[in-house]
Residue frames as a rotation matrix with the C-alpha (Angstrom) as fourth column:
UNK 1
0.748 -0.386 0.541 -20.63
0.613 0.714 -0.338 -6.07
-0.256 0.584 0.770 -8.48
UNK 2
0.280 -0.760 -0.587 -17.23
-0.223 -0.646 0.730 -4.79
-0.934 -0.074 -0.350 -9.44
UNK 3
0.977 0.097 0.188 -15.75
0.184 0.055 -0.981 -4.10
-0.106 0.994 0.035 -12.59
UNK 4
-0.169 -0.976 -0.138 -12.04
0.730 -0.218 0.648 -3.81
-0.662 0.009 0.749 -13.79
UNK 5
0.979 0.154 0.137 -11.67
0.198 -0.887 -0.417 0.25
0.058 0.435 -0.899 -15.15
UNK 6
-0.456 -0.889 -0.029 -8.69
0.890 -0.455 -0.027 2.58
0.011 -0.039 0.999 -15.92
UNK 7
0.431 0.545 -0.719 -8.36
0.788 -0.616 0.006 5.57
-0.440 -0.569 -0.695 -15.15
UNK 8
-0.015 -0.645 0.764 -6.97
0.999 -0.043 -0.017 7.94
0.044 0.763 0.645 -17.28
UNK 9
0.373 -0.331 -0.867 -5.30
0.280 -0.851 0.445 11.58
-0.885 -0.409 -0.225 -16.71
UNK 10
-0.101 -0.692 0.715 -4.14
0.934 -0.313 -0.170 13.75
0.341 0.651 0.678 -19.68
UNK 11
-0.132 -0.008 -0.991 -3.16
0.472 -0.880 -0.056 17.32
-0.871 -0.476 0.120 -19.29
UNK 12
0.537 0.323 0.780 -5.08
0.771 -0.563 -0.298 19.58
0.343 0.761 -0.551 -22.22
UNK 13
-0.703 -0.211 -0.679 -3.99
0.373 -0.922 -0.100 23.22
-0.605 -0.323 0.728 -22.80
UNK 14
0.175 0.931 0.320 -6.37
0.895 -0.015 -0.446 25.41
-0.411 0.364 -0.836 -23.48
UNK 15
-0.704 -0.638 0.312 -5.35
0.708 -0.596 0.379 28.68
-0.057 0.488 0.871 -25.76
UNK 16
0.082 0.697 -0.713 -7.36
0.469 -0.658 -0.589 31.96
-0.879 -0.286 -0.381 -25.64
UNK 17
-0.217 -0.564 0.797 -6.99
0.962 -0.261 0.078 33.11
0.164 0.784 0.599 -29.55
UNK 18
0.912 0.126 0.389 -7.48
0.160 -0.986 -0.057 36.80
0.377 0.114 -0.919 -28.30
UNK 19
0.649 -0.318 0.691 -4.73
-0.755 -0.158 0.636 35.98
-0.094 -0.935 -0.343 -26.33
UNK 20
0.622 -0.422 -0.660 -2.06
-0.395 0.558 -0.730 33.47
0.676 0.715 0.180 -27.84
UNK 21
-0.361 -0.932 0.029 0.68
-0.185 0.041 -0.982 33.52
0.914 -0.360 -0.187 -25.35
UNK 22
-0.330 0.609 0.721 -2.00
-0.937 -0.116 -0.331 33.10
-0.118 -0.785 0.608 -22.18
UNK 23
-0.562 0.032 -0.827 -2.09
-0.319 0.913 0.252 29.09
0.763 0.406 -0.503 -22.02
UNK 24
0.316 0.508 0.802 -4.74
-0.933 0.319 0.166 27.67
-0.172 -0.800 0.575 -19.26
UNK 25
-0.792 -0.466 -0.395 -3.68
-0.415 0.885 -0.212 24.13
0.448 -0.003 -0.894 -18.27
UNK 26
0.352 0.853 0.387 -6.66
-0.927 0.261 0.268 21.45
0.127 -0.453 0.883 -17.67
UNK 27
-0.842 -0.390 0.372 -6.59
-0.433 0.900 -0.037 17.80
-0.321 -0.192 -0.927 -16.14
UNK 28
0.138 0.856 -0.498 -9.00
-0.873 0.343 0.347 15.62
0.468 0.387 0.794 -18.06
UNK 29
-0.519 -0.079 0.851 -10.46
-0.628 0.711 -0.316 12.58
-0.580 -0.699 -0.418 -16.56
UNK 30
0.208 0.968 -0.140 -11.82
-0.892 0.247 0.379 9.33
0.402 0.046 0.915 -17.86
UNK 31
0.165 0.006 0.986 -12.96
-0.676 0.729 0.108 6.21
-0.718 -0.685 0.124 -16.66
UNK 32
-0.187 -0.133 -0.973 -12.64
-0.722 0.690 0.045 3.00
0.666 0.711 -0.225 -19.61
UNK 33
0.795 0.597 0.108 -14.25
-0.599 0.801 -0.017 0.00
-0.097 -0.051 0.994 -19.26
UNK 34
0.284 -0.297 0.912 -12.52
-0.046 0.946 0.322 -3.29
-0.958 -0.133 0.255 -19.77
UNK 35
0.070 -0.167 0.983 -12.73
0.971 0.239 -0.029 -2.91
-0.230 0.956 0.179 -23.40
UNK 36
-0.654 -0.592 0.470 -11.76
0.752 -0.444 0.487 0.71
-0.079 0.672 0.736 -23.61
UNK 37
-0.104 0.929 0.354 -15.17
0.839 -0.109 0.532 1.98
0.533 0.353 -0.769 -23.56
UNK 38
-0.863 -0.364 0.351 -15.32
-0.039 -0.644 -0.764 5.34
0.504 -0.673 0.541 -21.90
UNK 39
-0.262 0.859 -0.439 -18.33
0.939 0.123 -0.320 5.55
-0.221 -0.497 -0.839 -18.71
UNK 40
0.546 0.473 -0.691 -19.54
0.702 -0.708 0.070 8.93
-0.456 -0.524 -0.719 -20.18
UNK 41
0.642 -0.391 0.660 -17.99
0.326 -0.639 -0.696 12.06
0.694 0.662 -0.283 -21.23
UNK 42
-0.172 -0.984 -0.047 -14.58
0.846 -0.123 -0.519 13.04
0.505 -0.129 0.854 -19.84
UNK 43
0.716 0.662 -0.221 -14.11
0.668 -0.558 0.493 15.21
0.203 -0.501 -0.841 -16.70
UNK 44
0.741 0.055 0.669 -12.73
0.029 -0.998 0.050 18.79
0.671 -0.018 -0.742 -16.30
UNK 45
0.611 0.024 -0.791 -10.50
0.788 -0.112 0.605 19.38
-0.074 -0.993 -0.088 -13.38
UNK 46
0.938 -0.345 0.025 -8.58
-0.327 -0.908 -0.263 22.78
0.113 0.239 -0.964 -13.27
UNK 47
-0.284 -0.958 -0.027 -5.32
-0.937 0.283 -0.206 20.64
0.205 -0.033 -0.978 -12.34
UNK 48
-0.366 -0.377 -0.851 -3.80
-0.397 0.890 -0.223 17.42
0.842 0.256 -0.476 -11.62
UNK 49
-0.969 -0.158 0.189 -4.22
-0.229 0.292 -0.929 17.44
0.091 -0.943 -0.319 -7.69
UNK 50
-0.380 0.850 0.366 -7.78
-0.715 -0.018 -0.699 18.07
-0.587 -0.527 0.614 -7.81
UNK 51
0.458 0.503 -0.733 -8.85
-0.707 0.706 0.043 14.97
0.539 0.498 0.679 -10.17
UNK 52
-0.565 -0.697 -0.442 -5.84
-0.106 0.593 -0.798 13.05
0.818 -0.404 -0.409 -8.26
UNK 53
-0.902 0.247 0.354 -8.00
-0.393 -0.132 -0.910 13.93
-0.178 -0.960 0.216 -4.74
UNK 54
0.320 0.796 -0.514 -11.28
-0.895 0.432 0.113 12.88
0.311 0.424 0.851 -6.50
UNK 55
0.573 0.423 -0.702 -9.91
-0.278 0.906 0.320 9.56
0.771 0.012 0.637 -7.32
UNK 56
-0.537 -0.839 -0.087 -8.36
-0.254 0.259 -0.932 9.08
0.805 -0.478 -0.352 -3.94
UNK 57
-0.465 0.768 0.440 -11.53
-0.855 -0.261 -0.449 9.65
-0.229 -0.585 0.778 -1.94
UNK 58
0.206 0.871 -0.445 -13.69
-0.933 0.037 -0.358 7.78
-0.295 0.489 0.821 -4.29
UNK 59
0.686 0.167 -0.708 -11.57
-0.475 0.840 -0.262 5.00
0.551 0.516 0.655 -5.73
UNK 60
0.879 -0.394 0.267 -9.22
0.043 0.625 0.779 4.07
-0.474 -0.674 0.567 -3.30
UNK 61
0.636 -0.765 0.106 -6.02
0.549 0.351 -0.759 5.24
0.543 0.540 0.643 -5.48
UNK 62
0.519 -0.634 -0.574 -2.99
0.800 0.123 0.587 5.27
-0.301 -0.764 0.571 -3.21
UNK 63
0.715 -0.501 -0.488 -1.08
-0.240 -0.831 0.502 8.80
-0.657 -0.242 -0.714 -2.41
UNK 64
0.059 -0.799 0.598 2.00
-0.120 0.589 0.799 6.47
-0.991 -0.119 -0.061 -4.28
UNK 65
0.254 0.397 0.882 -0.21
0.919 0.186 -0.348 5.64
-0.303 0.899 -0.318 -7.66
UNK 66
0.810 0.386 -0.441 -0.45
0.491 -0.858 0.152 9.35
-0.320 -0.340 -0.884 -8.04
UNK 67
0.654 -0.687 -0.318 2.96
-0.167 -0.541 0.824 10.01
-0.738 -0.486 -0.469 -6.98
UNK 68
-0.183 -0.448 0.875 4.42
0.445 0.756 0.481 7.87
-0.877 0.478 0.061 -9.53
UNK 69
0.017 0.388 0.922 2.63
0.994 -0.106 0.026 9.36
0.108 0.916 -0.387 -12.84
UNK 70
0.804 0.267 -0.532 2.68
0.316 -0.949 0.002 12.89
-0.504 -0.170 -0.847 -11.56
UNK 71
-0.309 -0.951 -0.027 6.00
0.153 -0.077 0.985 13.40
-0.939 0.301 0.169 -13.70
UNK 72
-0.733 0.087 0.674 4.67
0.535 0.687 0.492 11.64
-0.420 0.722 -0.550 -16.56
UNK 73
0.507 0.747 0.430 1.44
0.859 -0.480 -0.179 14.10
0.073 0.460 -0.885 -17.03
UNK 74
0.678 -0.072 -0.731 3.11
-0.081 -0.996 0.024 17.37
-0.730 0.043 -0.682 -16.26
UNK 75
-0.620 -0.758 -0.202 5.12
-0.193 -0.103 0.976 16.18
-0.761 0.644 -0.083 -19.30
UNK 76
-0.333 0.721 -0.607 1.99
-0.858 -0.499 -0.122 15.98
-0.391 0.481 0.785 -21.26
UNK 77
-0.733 0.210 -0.647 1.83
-0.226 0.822 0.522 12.24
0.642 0.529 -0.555 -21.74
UNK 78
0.417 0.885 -0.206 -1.50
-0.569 0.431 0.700 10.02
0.709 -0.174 0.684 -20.81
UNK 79
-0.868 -0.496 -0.028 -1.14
-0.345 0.641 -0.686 8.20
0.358 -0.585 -0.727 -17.85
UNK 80
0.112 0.950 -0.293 -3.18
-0.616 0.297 0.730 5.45
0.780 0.099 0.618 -16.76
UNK 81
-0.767 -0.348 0.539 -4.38
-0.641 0.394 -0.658 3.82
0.017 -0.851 -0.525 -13.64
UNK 82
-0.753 0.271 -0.600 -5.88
-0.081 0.867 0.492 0.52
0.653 0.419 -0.631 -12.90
UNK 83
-0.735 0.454 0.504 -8.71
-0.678 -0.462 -0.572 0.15
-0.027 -0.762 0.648 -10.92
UNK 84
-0.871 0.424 -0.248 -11.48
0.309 0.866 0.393 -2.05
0.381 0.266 -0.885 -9.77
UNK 85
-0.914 0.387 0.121 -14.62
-0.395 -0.783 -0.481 -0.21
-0.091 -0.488 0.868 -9.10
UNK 86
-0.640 0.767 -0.043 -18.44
0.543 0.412 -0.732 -0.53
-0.544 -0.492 -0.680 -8.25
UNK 87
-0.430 0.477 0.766 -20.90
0.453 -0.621 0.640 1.31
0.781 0.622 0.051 -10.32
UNK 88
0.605 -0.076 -0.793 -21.51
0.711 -0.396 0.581 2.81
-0.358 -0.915 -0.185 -6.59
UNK 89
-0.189 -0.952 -0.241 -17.81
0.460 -0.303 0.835 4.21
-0.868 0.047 0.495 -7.37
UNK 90
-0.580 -0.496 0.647 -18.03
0.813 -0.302 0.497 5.03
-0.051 0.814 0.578 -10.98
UNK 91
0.236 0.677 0.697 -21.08
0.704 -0.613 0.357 7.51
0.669 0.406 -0.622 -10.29
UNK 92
0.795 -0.207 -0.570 -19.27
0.479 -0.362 0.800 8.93
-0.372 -0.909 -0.189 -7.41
UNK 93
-0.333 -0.933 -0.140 -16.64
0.682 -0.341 0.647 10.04
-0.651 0.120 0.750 -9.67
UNK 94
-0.365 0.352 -0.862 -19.19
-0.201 -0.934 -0.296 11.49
-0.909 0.066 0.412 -11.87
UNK 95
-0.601 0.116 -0.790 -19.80
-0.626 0.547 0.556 9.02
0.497 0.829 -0.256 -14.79
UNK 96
0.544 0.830 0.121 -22.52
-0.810 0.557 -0.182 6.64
-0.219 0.002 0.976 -15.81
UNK 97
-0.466 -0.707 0.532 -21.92
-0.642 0.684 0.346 3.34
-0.609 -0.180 -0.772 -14.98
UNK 98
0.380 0.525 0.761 -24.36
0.409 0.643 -0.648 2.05
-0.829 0.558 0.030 -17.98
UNK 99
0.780 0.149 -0.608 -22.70
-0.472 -0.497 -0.728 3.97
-0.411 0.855 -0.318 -20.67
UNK 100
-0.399 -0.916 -0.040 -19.77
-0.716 0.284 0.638 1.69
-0.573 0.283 -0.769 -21.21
């Protein structure tokens, strides 16, 4: 059975306070239900490409999808993609597909 999900990309910084001026950059992932609901707790990725390759493999999101919104996060805003996915799919990205 399929389900209609978003995907959702934000770009965290992460601040060392021994170390102020040393800024790591992370790519957070979640999935959202229909109503918003997240599948799970929000994944890690050291950057954009690798969560971007994730859901290309896994969900079928087009080199183009990607291309588009890459702008949009490295400017620090949320960007969201639509998707229709299997609970096959949503555990393949790494989230429970009963926690929504």
């Amino acid at each position: 059975m399929s389900v209609n999900a978003t995907a959702v990309l934000k770009k965290k910084i992460k601040v060392d306070p021994g170390k102020p001026n040393d800024k790591a950059y992370h790519a957070v992932l979640s999935v959202l239900d229909e109503k918003g609901k997240e599948y799970g707790i929000p994944r890690y990725f050291s950057d954009f490409r690798e969560a971007a390759i994730l859901l290309a493999r896994e969900a079928g999101v087009t080199h183009e999808q990607l291309h588009e919104r890459f702008a949009s996060y490295e400017r620090g805003e949320e960007v969201s993609i639509p998707l229709t996915l299997s609970e096959e799919t949503i555990r393949n990205l790494g989230f429970d597909p009963r926690a929504a």
